[in-house]
GUKE-696583 format. One record per atom (N, C-alpha, C): x, y, z. Coordinates in steps of 0.02 Angstrom, whole numbers, plus 32768, in hexadecimal, padded with zeros to 4 digits. Layout:
% residues N
XYZ;...
***
This chain:
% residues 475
22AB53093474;22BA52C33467;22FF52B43482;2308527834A6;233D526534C2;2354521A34B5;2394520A34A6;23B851D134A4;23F751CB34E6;23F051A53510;242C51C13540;2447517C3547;24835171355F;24C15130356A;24DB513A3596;24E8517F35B1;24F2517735F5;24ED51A73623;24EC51B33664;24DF51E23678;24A551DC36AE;24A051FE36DA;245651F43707;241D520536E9;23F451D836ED;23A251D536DC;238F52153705;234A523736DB;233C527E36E5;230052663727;22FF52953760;22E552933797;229D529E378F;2270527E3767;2230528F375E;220052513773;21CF52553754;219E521B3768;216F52223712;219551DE3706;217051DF36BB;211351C036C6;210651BD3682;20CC519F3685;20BC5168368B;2103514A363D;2104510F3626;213750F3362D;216250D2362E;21A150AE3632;218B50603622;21C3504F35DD;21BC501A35CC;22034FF435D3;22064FCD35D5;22494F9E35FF;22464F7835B9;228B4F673577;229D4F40355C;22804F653519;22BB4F7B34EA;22C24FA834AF;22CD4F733467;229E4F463470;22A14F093436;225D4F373406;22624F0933D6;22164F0D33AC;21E44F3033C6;21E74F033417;218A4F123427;219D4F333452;21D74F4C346C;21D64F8F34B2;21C74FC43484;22054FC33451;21FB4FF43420;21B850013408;218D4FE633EF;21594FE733C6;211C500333F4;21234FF5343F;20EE5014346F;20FA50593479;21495064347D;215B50A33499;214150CC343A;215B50B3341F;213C50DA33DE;20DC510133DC;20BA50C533F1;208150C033F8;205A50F63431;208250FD345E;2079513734A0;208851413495;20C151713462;20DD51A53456;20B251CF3421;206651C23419;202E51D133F1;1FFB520E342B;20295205345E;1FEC5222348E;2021525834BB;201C527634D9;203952AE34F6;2041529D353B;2076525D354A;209752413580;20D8523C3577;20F4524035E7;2135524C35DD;214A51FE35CF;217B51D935A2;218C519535B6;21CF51903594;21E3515435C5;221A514035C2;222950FF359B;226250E43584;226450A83571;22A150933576;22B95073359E;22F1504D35B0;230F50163597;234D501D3599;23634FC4356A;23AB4FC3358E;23C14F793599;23DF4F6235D1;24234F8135AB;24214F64356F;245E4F6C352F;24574FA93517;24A64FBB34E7;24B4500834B2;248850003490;24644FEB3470;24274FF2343A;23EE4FCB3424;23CC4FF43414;23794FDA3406;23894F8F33E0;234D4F6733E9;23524F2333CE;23864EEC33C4;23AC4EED3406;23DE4EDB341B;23E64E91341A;23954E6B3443;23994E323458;236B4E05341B;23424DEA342A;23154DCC33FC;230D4DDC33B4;23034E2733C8;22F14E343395;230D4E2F333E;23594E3E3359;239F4E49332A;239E4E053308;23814DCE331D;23904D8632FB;23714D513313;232E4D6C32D1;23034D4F32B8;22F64D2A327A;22C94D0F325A;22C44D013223;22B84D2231DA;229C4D683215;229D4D9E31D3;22574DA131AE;220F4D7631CD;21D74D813190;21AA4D8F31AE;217F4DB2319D;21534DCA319D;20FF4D9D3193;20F44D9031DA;20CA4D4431C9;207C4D7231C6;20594D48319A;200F4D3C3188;1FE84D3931D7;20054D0E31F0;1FD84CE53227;1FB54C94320C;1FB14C8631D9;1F764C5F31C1;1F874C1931EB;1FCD4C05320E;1FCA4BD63246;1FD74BD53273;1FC34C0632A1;1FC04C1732CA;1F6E4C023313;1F7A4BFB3338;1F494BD43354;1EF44BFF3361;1ED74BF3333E;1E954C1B333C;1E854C333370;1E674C61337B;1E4C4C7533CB;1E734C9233E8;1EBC4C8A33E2;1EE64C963412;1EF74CEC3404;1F084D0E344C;1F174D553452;1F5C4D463413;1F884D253403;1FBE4D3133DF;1F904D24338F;1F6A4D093384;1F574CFD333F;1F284D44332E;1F074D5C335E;1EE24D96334F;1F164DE23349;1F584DE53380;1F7D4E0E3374;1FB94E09332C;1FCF4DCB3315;1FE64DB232E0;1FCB4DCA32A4;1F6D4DC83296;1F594DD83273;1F594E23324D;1F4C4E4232AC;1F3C4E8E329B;1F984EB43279;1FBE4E8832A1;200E4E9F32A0;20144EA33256;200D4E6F323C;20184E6B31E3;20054EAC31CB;1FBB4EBA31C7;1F994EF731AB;1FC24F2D31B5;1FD74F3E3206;1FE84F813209;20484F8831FF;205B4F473212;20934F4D31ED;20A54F5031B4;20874F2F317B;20774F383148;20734F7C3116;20574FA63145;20434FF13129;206850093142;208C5007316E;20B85030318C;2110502C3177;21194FE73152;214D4FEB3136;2164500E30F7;21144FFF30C9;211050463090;2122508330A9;2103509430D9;210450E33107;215250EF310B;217350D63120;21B850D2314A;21F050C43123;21DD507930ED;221C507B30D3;224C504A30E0;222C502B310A;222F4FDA3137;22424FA330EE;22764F8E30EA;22794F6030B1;224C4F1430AD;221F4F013090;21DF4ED83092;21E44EAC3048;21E44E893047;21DF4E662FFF;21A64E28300D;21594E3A2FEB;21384E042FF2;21354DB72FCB;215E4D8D2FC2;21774D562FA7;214A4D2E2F99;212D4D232FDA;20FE4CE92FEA;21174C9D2FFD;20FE4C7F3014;21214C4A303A;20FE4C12301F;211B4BD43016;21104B7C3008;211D4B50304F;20DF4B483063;20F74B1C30A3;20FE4AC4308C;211D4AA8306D;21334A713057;21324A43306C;210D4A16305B;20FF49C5306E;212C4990304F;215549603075;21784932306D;216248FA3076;214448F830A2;2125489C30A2;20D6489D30AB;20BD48723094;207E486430AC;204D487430DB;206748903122;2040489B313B;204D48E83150;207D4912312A;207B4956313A;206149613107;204F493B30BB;202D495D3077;1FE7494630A8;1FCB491F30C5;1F75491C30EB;1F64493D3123;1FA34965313B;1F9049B13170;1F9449ED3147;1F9B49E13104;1F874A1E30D8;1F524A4330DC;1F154A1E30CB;1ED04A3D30CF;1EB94A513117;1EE24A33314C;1EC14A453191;1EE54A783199;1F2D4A863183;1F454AD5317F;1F1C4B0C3158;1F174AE93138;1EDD4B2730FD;1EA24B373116;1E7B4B113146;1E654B203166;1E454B5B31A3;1E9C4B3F31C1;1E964B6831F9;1EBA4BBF31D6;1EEE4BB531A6;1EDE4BF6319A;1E984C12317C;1E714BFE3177;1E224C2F3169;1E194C2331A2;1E194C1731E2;1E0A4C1A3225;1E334C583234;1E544C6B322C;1E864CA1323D;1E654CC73211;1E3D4CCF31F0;1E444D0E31C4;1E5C4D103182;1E894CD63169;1EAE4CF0313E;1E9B4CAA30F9;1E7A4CB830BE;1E5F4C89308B;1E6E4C82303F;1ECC4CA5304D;1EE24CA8300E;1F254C752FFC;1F0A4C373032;1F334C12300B;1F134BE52FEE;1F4F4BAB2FC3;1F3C4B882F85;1F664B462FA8;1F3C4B082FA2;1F6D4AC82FA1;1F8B4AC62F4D;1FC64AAE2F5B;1FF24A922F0A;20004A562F02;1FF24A1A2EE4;202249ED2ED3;204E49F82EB5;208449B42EB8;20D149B72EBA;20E149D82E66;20C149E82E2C;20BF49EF2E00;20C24A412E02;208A4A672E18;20874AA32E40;20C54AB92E64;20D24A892E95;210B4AA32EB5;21544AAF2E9C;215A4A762E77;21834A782E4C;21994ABB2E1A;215F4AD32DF2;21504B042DBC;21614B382DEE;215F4B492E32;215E4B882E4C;21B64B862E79;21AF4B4E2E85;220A4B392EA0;22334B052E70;22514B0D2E4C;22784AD72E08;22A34AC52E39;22CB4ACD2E57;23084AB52E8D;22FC4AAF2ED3;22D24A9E2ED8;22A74A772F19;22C74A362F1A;22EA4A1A2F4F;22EE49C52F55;22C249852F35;22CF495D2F2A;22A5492E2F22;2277491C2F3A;223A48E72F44;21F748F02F68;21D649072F80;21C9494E2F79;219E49832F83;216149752F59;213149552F8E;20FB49392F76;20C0497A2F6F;20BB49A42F92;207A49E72F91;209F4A202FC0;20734A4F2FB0;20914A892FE9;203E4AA72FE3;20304AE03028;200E4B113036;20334B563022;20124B702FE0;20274BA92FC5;20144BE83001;203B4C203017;20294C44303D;20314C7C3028;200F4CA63002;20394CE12FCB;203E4D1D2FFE;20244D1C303E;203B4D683057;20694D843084;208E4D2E3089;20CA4D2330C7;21044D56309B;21254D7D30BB;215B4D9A30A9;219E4DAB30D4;21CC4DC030A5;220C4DBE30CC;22094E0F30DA;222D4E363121;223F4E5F3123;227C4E853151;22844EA8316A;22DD4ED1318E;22B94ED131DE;22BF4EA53205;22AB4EB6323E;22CE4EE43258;231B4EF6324D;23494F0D3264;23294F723256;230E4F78321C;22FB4FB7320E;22B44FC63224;22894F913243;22554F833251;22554FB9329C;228F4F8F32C5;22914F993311;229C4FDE330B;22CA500632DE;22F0504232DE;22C1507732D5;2298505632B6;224F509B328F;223050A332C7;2221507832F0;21F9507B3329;220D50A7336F;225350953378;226150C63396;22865104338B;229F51163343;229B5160331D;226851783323;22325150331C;21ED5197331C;21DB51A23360;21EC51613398;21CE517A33CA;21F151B733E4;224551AB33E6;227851DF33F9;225C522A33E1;22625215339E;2236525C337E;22055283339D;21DF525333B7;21A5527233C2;21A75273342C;21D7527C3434;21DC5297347C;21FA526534A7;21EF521834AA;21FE51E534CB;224051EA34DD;226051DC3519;229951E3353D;22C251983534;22E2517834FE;230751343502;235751473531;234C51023560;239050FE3581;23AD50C13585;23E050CA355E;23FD50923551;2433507B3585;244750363586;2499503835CC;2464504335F6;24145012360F;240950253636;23D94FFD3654;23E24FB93673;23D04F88367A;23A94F9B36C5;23694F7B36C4;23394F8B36FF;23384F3E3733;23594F5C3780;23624F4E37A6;23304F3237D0;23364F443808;22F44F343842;22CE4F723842;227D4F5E3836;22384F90382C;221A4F81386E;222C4FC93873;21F54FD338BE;21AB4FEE389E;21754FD938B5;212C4FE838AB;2103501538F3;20F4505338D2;20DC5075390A;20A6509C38EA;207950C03915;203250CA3902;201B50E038D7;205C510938BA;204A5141387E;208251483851;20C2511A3840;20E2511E3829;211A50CF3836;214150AF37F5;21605078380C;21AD509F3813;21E250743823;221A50A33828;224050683817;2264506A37D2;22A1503137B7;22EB505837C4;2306502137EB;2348502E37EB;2374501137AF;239A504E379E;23CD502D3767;2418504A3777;243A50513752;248E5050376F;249D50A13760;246050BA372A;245251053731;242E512C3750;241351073785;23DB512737AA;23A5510E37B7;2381513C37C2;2328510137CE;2313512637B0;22E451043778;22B5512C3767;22755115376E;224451523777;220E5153379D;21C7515F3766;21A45130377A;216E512D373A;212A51013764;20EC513A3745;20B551313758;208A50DC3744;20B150DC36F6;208C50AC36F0;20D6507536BD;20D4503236B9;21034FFD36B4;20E34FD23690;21134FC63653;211A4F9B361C;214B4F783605;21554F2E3621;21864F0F3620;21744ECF35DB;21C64EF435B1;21C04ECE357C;221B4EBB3569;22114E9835A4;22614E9135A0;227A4E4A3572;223E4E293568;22514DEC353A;22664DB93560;22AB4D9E354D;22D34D5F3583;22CD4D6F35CB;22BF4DB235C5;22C64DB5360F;228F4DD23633;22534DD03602;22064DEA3626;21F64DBA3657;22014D86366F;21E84D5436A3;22074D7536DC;22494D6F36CD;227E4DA13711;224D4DDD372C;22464E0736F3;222D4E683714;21DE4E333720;21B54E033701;21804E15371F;21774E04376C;21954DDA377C;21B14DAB37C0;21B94DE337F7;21E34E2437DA;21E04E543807;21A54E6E3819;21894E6637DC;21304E8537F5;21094E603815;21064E2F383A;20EE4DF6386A;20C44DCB3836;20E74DCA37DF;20C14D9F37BD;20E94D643799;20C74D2237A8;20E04CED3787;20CB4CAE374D;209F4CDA372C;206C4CD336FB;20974C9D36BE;20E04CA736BC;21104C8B3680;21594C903694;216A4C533672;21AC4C563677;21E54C593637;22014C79363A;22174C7735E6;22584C3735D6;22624C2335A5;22824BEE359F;22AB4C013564;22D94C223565;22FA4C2A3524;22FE4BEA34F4;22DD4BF534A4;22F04BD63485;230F4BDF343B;23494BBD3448;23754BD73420;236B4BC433C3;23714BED338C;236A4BE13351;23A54C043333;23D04BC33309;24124BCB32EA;24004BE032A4;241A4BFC3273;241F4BE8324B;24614C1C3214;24544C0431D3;247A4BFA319F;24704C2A3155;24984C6A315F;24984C9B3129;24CE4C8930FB;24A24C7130C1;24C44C673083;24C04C983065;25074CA73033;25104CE32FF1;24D74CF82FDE;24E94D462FBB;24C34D5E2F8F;24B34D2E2F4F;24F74CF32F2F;24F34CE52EF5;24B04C9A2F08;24AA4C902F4E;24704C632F49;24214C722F44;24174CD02F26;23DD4CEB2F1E;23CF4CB62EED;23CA4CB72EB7;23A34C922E89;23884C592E9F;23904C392EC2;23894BF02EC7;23484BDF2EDE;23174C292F04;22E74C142F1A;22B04C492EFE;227D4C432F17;22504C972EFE;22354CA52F44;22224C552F67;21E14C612FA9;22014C602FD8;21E34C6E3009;21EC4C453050;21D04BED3042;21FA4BD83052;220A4B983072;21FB4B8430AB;21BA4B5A30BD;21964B493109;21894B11310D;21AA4ADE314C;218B4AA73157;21544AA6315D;213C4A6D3175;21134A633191;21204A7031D2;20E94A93320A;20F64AB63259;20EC4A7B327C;21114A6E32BB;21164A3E32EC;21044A7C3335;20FC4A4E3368;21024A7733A4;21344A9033A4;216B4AA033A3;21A44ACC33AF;21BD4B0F3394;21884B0E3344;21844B40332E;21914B3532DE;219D4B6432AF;218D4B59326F;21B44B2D324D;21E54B0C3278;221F4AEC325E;22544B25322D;22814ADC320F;22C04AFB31D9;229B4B1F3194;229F4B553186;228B4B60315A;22CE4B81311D;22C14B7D30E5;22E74BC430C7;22BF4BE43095;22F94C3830A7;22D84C7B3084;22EF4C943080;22F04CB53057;23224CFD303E;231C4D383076;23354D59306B;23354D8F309F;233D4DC1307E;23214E1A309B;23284E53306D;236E4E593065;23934E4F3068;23DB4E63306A;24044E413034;23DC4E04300D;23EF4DE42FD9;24084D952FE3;24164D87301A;241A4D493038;23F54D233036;24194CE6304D;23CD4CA13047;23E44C903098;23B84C8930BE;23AB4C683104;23954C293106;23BA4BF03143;239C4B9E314E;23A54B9F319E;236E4BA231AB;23724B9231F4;23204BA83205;23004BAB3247;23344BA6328F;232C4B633294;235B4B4F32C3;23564B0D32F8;232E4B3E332D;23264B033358;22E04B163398;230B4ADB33D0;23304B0A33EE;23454AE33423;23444B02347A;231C4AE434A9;230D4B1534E0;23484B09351F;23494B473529;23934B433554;23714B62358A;23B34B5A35C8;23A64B8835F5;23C74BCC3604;240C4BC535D5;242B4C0E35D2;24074C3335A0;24054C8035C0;23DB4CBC359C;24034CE43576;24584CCC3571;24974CE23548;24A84CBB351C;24904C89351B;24B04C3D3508;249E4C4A3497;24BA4C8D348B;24A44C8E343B;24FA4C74340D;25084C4D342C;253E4C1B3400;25224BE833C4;253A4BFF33A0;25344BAB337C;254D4B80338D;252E4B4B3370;25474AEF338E;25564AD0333A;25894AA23349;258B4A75330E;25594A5A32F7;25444A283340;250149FE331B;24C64A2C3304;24D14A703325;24954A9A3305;24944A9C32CF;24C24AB13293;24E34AB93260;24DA4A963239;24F54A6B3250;24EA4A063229;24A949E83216;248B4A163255;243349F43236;24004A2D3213;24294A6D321B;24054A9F31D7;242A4A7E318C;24544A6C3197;247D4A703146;245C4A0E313A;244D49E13168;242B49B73152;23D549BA3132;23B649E43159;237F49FD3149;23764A213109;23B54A2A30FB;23BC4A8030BC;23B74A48308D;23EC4A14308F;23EC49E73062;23B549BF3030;238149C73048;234749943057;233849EC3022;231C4A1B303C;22E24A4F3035;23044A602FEE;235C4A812FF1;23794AA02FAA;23BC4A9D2FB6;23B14A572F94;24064A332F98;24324A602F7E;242C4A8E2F30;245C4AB22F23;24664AEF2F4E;24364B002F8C;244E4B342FB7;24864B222FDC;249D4ADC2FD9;24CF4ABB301C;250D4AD92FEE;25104ADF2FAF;254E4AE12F8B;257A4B282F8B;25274B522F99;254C4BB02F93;256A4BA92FE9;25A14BF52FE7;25C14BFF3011;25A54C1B3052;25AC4C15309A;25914C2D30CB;25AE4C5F30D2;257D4C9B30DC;259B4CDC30DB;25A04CE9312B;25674CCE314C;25674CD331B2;25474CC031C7;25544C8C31F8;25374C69321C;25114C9B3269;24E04C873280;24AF4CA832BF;24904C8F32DF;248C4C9B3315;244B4C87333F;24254CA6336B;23E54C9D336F;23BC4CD73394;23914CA933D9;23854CCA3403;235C4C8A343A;23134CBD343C;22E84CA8342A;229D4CBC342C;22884C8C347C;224F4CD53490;22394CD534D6;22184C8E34D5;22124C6134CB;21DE4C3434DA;21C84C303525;218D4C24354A;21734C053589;21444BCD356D;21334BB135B5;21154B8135C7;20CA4B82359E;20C04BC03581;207E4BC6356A;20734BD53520;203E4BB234F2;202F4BC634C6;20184C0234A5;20204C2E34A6;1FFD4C6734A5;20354CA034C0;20264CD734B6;204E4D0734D5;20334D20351E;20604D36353E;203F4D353598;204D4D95359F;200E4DAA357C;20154DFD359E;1FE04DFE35B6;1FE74E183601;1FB74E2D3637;1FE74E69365B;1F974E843674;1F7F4EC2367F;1F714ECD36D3;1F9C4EE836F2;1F964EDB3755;1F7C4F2D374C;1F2D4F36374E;1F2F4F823767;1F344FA1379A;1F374F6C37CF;1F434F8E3824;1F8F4F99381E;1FB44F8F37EF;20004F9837E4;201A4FB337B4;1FE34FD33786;1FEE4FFC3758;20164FE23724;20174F913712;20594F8036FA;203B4F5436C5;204E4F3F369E;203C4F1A364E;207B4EEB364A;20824EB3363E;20AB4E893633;20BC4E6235F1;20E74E5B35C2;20E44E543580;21134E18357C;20F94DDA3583;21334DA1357E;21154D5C354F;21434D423549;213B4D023515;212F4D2A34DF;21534D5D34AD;213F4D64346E;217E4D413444;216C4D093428;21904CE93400;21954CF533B5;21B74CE9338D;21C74CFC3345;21AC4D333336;21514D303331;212E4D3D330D;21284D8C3335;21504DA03355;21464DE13397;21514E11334C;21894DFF3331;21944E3732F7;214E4E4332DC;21264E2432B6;20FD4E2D3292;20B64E5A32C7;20BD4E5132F6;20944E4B3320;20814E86334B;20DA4EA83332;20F34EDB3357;20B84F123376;20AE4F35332D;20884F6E333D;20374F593356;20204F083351;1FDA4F073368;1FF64F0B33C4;20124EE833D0;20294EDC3415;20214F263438;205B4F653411;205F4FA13428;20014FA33432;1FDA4FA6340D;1F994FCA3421;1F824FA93449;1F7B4F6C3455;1F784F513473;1F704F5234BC;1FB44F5934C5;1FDD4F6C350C;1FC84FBD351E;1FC14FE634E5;1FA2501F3506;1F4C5033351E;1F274FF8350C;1EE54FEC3518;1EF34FCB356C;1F194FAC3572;1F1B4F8C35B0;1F394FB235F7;1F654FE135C6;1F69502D35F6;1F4450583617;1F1A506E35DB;1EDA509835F1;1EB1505E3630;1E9F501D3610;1E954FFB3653;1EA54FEE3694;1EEC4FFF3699;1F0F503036D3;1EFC506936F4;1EE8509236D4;1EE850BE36E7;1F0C50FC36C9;1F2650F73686;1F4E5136365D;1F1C514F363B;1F21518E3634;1EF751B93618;1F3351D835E1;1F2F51B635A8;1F4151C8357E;1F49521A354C;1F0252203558;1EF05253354E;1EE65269350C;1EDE529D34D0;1ED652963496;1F0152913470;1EEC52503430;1F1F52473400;1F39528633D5;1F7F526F33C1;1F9F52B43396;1FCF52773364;1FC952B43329;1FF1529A32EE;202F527A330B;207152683301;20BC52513304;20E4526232CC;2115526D32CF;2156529C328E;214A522E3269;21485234322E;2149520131E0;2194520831F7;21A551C131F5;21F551CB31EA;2207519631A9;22345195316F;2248516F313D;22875178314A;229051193159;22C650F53162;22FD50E8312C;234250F6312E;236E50E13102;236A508C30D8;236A509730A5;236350533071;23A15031307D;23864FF2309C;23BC4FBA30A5;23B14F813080;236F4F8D3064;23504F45302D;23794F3E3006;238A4EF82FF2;23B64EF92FA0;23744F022F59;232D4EFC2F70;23054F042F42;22FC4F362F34;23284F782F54;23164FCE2F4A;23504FE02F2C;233E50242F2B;2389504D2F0C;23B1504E2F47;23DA50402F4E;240C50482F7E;242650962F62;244250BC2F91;246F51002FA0;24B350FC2F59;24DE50CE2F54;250250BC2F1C;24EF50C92ECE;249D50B22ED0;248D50B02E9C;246250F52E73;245F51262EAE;243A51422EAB;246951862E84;246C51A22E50;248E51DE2E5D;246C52162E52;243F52282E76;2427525A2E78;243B527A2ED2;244A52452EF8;245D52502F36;2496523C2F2B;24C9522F2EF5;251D522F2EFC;253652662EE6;2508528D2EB3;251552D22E96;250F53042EDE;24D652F92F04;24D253322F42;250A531E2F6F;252952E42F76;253752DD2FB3;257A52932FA0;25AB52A52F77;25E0526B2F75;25E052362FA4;25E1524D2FE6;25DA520A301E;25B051D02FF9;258D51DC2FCF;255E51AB2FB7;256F51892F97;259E51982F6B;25CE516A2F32;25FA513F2F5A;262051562F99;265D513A2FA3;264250F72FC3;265450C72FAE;264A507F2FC8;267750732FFE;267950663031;268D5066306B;26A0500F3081;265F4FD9308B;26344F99307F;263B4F81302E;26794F5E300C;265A4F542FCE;26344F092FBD;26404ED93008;26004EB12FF8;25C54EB13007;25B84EEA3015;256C4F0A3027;255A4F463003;258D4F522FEB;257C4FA92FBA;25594FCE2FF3;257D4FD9301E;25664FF13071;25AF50443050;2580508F3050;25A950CF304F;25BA50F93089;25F951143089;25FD514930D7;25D1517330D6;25A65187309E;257051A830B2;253E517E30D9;251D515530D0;24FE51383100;251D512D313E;255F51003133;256950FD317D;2574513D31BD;25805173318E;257251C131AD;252951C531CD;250751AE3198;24A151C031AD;24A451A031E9;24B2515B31DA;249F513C3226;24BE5146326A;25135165325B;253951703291;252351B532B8;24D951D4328A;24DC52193293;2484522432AB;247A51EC32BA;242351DB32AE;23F351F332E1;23C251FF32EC;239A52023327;23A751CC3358;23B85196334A;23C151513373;23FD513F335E;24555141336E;246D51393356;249850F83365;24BD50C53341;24CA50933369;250750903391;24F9506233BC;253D506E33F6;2571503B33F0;256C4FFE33B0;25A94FDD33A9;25A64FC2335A;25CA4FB53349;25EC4FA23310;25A94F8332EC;25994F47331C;25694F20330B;25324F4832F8;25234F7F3318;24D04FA73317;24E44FDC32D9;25284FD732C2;25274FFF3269;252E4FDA324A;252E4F88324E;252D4F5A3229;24DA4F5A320D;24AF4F5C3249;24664F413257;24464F933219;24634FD13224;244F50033219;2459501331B9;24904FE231A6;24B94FFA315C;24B94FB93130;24DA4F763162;24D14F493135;25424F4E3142;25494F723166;259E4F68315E;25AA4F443170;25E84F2E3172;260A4ED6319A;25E24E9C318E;25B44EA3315E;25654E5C315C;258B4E35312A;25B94E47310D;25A94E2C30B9;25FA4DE930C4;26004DCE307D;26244D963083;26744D9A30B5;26824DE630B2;26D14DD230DC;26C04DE43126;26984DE23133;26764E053179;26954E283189;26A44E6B317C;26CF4EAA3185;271B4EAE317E;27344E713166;277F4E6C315F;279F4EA3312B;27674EC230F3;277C4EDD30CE;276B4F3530EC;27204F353118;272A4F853118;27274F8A3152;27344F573187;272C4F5631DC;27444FA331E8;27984FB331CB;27C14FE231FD;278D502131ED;27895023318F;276550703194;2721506E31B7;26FF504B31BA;26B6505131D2;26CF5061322F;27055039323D;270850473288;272350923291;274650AC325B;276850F43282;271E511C3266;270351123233;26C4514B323D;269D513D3276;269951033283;2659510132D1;26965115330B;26C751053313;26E55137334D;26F451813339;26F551863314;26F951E032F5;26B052003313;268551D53300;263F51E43309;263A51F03364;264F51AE337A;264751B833AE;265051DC33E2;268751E733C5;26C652193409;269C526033F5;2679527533B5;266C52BE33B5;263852BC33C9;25FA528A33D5;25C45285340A;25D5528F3444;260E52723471;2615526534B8;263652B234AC;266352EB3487;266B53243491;2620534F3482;25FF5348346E;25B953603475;2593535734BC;258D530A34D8;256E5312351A;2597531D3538;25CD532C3537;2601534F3578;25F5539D3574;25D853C23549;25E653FE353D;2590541F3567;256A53E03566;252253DB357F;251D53FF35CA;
***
């Protein structure tokens, strides 16, 4: 198993090579890493789940509105199930809440029943319409005129951030070659092998899986395909305090427009309450700034949904740009005279979606031409508890008696310990900046945004670091 950052790419000819180490690169390379192939998985950036993935909304969708028929409503569906089981497995922090998609005026309480609808078209027949009486009894501090909602009890919140990490810990584990610092260049295509140039080399691979996200239109373009174009669109939003947990129980859901699920709010595993996204389409693929007026019209919207959320303190503001294209639906196709699979337009719902996509994409392989060959078990890996609904490491002393690192609070608005931040600085996948032991512990997240444990958390990750880079020097 290999993690590398820098250095020349190894002179071989893989099987598989997947381009873009988000959710769903991760989650394929996990998925072939079930079968006894050489593969690679590349990511432009220091660490897994870098782009999209890192900032999201965080839930774990049903599917139930999602557009029937469509390849994304059938992979949505299956994604739930197996993500679902797999976060028990792992350790993935998951809290099933259930969601209120909330009607305000008149004619979003009479697209109720045609939502209810279409989720039993999807598959899914466990929701309930509520009047405002109902809704009320299940949200007491809901805004005023909340006339009905569509009860959705299986929508849940969960850690995408520990999501992406499991996926490629087990694949690493289980043989997969990740190279990070290692952004794929110009792809030459030749009879029996493609050849990507990157700034470490070329690496050379039989068969190509581009899941680069913002930038899958770019790599597919190299493959003489112009099937989509991606349109970054950007979603802001607004992390309020731990002390604004109480205020809600559900997810909080408009009513859906074309642009996507709208402003919603929700708690998050981490103990927070979330209001956002905005849905605004840009043409920069960097462009993750906040805007005032962005701001101005979540905290007007918040107003309206849970006025006393406008009052608690903002702990951090974010923004994430989801792949949108020109098309409804997600655009993965399959070139077998090119041995190549293409994975673009996966919007929001890619998290949930993750692991159907991975099988997915490896059915469309073998239609290539990979011979997989016979399935084999993969090393179970259980992920460090970052939920605030679990025992956290602090609380635990049965692991502060073995191991003090566990007591010492390091993070005290996260109850984030140097023993953990050790685990992760020390990990199969380990992170390469501040931010990726933020994503890994929960450090620097909390109300002073690291003002209080910035310096120590930074000299253990350069302590950490410098005795890695004396390890691959000694290589």
């Amino acid at each position: 198993m290999t993690v590398t950052t820098t250095g020349d790419l190894p002179d071989e000819v893989h099987d598989v090579a997947i381009i873009g180490a988000g959710v769903v690169g991760a989650a394929i390379a996990r998925e072939l890493a079930r079968y006894r192939l050489r593969i690679a998985l590349v990511e432009a950036s220091d660490d897994v789940g870098n782009g999209t993935s890192k900032a999201n909304t965080a839930i774990l969708h049903t599917g139930f509105d999602a557009t029937p028929g469509t390849l994304e409503a059938r992979l949505v569906r299956e994604g739930y199930r197996r993500l679902s089981a797999y976060a028990a497995e792992t350790g993935i922090p998951l809290e099933p809440l259930g969601a209120l998609l909330v009607a305000w005026d008149g004619e979003q309480l009479a697209a109720l029943p045609s939502l209810a609808e279409k989720a039993a078209r999807n598959g899914y027949d466990e929701t309930v319409i509520l009047d405002a009486d109902a809704v009320r009894a299940r949200e007491p501090r809901l805004g005023p005129g909340a006339l009905g909602a569509l009860e959705v009890p299986g929508e849940s919140i969960i850690c995408p951030w520990t999501t992406t990490l499991a996926y490629a810990t087990q694949a690493v584990r289980a043989g997969v070659d990740l190279h990070l610092n290692c952004p794929a260049g110009a792809i030459t295509t030749g009879p029996d092998h493609h050849e990507i140039a990157t700034p470490r080399g070329v690496l050379r691979t039989r068969h190509l899986v581009n899941a680069a996200g913002l930038y899958s239109d770019q790599i597919n373009r190299r493959l003489g395909h112009e099937e989509f174009t991606v349109t970054p669109r950007r979603g802001q939003l607004i992390v309020f305090d731990k002390f604004a947990r109480g205020l809600v129980d559900h997810i909080l859901l408009p009513v859906p427009t074309a642009l996507g699920k709208g402003v919603l709010v929700s708690p998050t595993v981490y103990g927070n309450v979330m209001l956002g996204p905005t849905a605004e389409d840009l043409d920069d693929k960097t462009a993750t700034g906040s805007s005032a007026d962005g701001l101005a019209s979540l905290r007007e919207k918040g107003a309206r949904i849970l006025p006393e959320l406008l009052e608690e303190e903002v702990t951090a503001v974010y923004a994430g740009l989801r792949a949108a294209t020109e098309h409804d639906d997600y655009q993965i196709h399959a070139d077998p005279g090119r041995r190549y699979v293409a994975v673009g337009g996966i919007r929001s719902t890619g998290l949930t979606a993750s692991m159907a996509i991975a099988a997915h994409v490896a059915e469309l392989l073998v239609g290539c031409g990979l011979d997989p060959g016979p399935e084999r078990e993969i090393e179970p890996v259980r992920m460090p508890t970052i939920g605030e609904a679990f025992p956290r490491p602090y609380q635990r002393a049965d692991l502060i008696a073995a191991d003090p690192a566990y007591g010492t609070v390091v993070c005290h608005c996260e109850r984030v310990t140097r023993g953990e931040i050790r685990d992760a600085l020390t990990a199969t996948v380990p992170p390469g900046s501040l931010d990726g032991v933020r994503r890994r512990t929960r450090a620097l997240a909390g109300r002073c945004q690291g003002f209080f444990c910035g310096a120590a958390v930074r000299a253990q990750f350069e302590a950490a670091t410098a005795a890695q880079d004396r390890t691959e020097a000694r290589r």
